[in-house]
C-alpha positions in Angstrom: 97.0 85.3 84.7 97.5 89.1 85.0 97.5 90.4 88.6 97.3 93.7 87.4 94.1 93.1 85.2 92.6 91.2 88.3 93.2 94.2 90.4 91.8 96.8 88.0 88.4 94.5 87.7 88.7 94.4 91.6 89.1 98.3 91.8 86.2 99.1 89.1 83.8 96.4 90.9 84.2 98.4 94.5 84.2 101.9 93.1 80.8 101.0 91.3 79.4 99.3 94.5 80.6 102.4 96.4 78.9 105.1 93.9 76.0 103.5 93.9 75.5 103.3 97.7 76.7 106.6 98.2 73.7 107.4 95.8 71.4 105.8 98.2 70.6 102.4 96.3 70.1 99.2 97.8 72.4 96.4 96.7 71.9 92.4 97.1 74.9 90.2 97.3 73.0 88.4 94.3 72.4 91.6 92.2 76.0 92.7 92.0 77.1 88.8 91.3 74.7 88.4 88.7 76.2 92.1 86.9 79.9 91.5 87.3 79.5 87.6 86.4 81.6 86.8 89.7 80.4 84.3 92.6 78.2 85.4 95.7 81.5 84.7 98.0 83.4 87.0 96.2 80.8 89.7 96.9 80.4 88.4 100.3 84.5 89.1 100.5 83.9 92.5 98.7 81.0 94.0 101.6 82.7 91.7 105.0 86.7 92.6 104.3 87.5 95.2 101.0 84.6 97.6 102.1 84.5 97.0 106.0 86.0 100.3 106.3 82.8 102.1 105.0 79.7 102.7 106.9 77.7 100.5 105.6 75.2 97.8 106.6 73.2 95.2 106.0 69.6 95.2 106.2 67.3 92.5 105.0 69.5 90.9 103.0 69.8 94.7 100.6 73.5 96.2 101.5 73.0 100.3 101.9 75.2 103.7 103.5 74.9 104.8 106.7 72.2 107.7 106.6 74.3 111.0 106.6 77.5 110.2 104.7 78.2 111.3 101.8 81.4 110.7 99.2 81.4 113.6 97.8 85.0 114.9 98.8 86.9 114.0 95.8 86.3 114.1 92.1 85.4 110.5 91.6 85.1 107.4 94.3 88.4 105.7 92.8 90.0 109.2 94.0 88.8 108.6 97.3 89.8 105.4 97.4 93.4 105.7 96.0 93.8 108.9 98.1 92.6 106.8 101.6 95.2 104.2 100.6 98.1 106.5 100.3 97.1 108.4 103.2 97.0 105.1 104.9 100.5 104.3 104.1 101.7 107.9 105.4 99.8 107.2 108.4 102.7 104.6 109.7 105.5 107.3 109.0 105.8 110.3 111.5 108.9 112.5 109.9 108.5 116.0 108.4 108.1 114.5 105.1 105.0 112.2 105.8 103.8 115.3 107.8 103.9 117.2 104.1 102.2 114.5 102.0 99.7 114.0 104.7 98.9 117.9 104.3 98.7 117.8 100.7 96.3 115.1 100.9 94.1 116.1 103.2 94.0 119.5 101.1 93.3 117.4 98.0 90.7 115.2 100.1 89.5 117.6 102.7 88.9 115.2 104.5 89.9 114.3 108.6 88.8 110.6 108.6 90.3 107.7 106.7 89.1 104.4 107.4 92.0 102.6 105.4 95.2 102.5 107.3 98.3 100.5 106.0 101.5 99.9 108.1 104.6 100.0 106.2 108.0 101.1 107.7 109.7 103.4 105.5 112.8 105.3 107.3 112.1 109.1 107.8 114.1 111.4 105.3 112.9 114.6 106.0 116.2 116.1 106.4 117.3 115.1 103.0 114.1 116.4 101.0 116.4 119.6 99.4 118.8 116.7 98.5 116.4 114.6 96.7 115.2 117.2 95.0 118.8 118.3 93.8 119.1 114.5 92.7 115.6 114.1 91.1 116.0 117.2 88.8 119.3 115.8 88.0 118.3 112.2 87.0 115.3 113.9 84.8 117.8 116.1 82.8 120.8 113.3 83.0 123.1 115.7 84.6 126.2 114.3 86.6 126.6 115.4 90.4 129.2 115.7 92.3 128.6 114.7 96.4 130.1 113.4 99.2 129.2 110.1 101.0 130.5 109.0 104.0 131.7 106.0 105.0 132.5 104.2 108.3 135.5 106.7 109.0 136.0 108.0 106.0 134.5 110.8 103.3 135.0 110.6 99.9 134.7 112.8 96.8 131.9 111.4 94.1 131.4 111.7 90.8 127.7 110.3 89.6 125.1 109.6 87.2 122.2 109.4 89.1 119.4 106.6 87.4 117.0 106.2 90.0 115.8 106.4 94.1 114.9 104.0 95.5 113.4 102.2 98.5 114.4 98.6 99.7 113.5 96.9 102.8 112.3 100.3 103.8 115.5 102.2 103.1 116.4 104.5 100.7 119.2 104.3 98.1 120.7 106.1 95.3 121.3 104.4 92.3 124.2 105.7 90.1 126.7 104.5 88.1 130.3 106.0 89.4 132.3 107.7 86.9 135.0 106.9 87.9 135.1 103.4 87.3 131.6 103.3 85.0 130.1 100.5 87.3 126.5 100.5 89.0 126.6 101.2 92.1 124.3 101.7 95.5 124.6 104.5 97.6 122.7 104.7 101.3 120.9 108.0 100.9 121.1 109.6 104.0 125.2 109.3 103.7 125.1 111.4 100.4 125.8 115.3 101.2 126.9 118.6 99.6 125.3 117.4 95.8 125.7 120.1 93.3 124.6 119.3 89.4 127.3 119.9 86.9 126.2 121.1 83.3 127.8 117.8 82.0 125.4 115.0 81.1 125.5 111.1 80.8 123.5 108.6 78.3 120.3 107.6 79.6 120.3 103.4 79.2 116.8 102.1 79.4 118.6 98.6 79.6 119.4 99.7 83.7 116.6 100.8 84.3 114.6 97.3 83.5 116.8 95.9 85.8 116.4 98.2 88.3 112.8 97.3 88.2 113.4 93.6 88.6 115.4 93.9 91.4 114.2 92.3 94.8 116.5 93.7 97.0 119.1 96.4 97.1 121.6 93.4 96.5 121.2 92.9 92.9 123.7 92.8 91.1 123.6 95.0 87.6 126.9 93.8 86.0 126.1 89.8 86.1 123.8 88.3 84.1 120.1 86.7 85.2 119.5 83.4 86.1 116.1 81.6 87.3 115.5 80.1 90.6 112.9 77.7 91.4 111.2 77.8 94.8 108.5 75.1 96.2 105.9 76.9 98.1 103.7 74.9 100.9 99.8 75.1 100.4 99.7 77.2 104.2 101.7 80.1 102.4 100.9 79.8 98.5 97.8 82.2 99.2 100.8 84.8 99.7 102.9 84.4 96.9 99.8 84.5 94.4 98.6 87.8 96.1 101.9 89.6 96.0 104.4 88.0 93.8 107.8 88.4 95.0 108.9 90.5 91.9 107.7 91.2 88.7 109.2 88.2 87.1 107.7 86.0 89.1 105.5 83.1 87.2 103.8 80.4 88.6 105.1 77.0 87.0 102.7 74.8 88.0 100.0 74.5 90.9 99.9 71.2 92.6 96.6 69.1 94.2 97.6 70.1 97.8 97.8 73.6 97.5 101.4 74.1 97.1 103.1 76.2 94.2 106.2 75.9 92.0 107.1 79.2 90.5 110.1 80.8 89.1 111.8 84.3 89.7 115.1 86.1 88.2 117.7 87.4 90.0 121.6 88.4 89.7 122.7 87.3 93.0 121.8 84.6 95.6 121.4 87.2 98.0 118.4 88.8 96.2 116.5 85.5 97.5 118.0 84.1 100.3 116.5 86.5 103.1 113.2 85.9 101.5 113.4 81.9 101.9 114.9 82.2 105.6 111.5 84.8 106.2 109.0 82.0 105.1 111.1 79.4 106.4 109.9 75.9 106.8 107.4 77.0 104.3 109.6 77.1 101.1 112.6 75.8 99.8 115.1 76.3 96.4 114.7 73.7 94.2 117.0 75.3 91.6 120.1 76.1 91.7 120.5 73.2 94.3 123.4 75.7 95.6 121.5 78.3 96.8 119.5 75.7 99.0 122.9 74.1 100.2 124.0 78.1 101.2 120.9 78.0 103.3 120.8 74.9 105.0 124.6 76.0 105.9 123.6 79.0 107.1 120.9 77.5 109.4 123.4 74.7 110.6 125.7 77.8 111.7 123.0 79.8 113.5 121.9 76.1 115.2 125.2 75.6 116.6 
């Protein structure tokens, strides 16, 4: 099954029930079923949770916008939509940065209400944003930097070629390999000062950068080499993991009669999953490798006594 392909039908199905409300039609649950060849529940779902933002209503059985509003903000619907989303993310975040994009947006959108909001804890780094830039202009023309990072008690003198930034658990991190020893490394962002881009430049390997984007967690491990875990999912929390899959190697081995999943991930280290099982815990367990699940009973055994 593609996720991706199921979202994009989702996204094209509201846009179109959207536009056409906003152009003052009346829509049965029946109709739109009938033309996108999907169930009445699902449209049910589409008009009582995906569009409950929207002023719309139901009136004898026919779906129609609130007299008055208008979408007409934006270039297209899906601009509204992805914009309200984004913005709706932002909302959550209340440094100088979020305070930017918000701007922005609301210049793009000119618009003061968004229905959509969307919680999700990102750590404020507005006082880095002349920093970032320094690094993104740097990884796009594969220049090496020079920086300091501080540790615990300590400041230390860097050389790096910066691959990517990136957000885990709501922190932000600079990936770089460290020339002085070649190896992949993970830098906290906000310990990273006084960067200045040398002319020199490094090779650009697309090979890290796959990984990168199959990492779970900031504890992946770039040097070792993949391995597949199994995990057993209960019925009460499969919903979940079919939604949002944990990472995009995620696949779903087999579905079982009461609900519950099998599925499969890749990871370089055991601590790429372990947090994840100990969040959902009792709900899922590591069928393979049998190790991992000893780790964690071990861990739990600790914590009980």
């Amino acid at each position: 099954m593609s996720y991706k392909h199921d979202y994009d039908k989702i996204l094209t199905r509201l846009v179109t029930i959207l536009s056409r409300l906003n152009d003052g039609e009346s829509l049965s649950i029946k109709e739109i079923s009938e033309e996108f060849n999907v169930s009445t529940r699902t449209i049910q779902r589409d008009f009582n949770e995906r569009l409950v933002s929207f002023p719309i209503y139901q009136e004898n059985k026919q779906w129609k916008m609130r007299e008055g509003f208008k979408l007409e903000k934006s270039t297209s619907l899906e601009d509204t939509v992805v914009l309200d989303i984004m913005e709706g993310i932002l909302s959550f975040d209340r440094g100088r940065f979020s305070q930017k994009a918000k701007k922005l947006l609301h210049k793009i959108k000119n618009k003061d209400y968004n229905p959509i909001y969307a919680k999700l804890d990102i750590e404020d780094i507005s006082d880095k944003l002349h920093d970032i830039k320094e690094i993104e202009t740097a990884i796009k023309h594969h220049n090496i930097i020079s920086c300091q990072y501080s540790f615990e008690s300590d400041t230390k003198e860097l050389l790096l070629s910066p691959l990517k930034i990136a957000n885990y658990e709501g922190f932000w991190y600079l990936i770089a390999i460290d020339n002085s020893d070649n190896y992949l490394k993970k830098y906290y962002l906000k310990n990273i000062s006084h960067i200045q881009t040398t002319t020199r430049t490094f090779h650009h390997d697309n090979k890290l950068n796959t990984k990168i984007d199959n990492a779970i967690s900031i504890w992946f491990d770039a040097d070792a080499k993949p391995f597949s875990v199994t995990l057993s999912v209960a019925p009460k929390v499969a919903k979940y993991f079919k939604r949002k899959p944990i990472s995009k190697s995620q696949k779903i081995v087999d579905f079982h009669e009461d609900g519950s999943l099998t599925l499969s991930i890749m990871i370089t280290h055991e601590m790429e999953v372990m947090p994840l099982v100990k969040y959902w815990l009792p709900h899922i367990k590591v069928l393979e490798p049998v190790y991992i699940q000893e780790l964690i009973e071990n861990d739990i055994k600790d914590y009980l006594n």
